[in-house]
N, C-alpha and C positions, 0 to 999 in steps of 0.2 A: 504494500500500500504506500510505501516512503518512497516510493521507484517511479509509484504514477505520478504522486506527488509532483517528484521533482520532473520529470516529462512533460507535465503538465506546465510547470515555470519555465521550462525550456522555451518551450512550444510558444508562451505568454509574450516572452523577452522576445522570439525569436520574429514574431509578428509585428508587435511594438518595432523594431529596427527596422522592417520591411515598410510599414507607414512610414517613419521618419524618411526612408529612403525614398521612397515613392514622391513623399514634399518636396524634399530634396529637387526631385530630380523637374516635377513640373514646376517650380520656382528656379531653376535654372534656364528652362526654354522660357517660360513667361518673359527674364529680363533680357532675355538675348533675341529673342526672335521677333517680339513684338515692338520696339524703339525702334528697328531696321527697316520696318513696314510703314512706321508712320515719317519715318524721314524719308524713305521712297516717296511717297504724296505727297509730303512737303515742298519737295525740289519738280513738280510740273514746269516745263517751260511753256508759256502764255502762248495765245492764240498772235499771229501775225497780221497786223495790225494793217501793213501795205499790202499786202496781200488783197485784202477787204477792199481798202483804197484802190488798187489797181486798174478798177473798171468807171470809177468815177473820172468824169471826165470834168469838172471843176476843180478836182484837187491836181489831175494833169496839167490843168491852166495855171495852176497858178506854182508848179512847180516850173513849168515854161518860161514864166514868167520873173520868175525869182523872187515869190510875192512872202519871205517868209513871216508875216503876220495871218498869211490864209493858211501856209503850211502850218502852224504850230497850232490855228484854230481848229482845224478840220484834224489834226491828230489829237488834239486834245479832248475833240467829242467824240472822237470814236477806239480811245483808248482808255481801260478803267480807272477811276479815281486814285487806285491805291499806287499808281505809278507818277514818277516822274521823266521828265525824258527832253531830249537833246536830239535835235534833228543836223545833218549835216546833206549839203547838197555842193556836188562837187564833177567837175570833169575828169579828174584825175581817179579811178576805182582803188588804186592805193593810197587816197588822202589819211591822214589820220586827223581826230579831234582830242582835243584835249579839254582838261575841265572836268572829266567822268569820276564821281563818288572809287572810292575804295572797296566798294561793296559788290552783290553779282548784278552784273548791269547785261540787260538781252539783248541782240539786234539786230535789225529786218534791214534788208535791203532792197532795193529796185532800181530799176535800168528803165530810163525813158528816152526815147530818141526823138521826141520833136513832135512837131506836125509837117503840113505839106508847107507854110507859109514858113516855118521857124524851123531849123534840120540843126538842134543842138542834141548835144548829147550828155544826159545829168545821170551821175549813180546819185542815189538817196538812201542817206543811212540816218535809220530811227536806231536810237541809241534811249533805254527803256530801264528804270531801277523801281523798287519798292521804296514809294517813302518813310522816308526815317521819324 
């Protein structure tokens, strides 16, 4: 009877360490696999913004034009509030801008080559951050 007894406490203990193990082991994937899933979603890159613009033909004009108080109006309504952003328009496709936050800044680009009256040739780079 001292034999089942102690089989018995065996058995008790040996259960008791298999739950603890068991917490163990799903409080290890909890911390590890799920902060990796939401940093995935965190970091979306935003919808492209000229893209959208591309087929209007007044933000065309007025990139033609070199109008940029139409350029920054028209990207400013059709880009979302939580962004800030810097537009550059330039003949040069390797221009660079300066002035860009230290932070992760997006950026869209487009190629317009004119009309029939006006045969210039502009890249347009929207340069796009999360405000701070």
């Amino acid at each position: 009877m001292v034999n089942n007894r102690l089989s018995a406490n065996k058995q008790g203990v040996f259960r008791t360490i298999e739950a603890f193990i068991a917490i163990f082991i799903t409080f290890i994937f909890l911390t590890i696999f799920i902060p990796q899933q939401r940093e995935q979603a965190a970091f979306q890159t935003p919808a492209n913004v000229l893209a959208a613009l591309r087929g209007n033909d007044n933000f065309r004009n007025c990139i033609i034009q070199q109008n940029f108080t139409c350029i920054n109006q028209t990207v400013d309504r059709n880009l979302e509030d939580k962004y800030e952003f810097k537009v550059n328009l330039s003949e040069n496709p390797n221009a660079a801008i300066s002035g860009l936050p230290a932070t992760r800044v997006y950026a869209n680009s487009m190629f317009v080559a004119g009309n029939t009256t006006n045969s210039t040739r502009l890249v347009v780079r929207l340069y796009f951050w999360t405000k701070s």
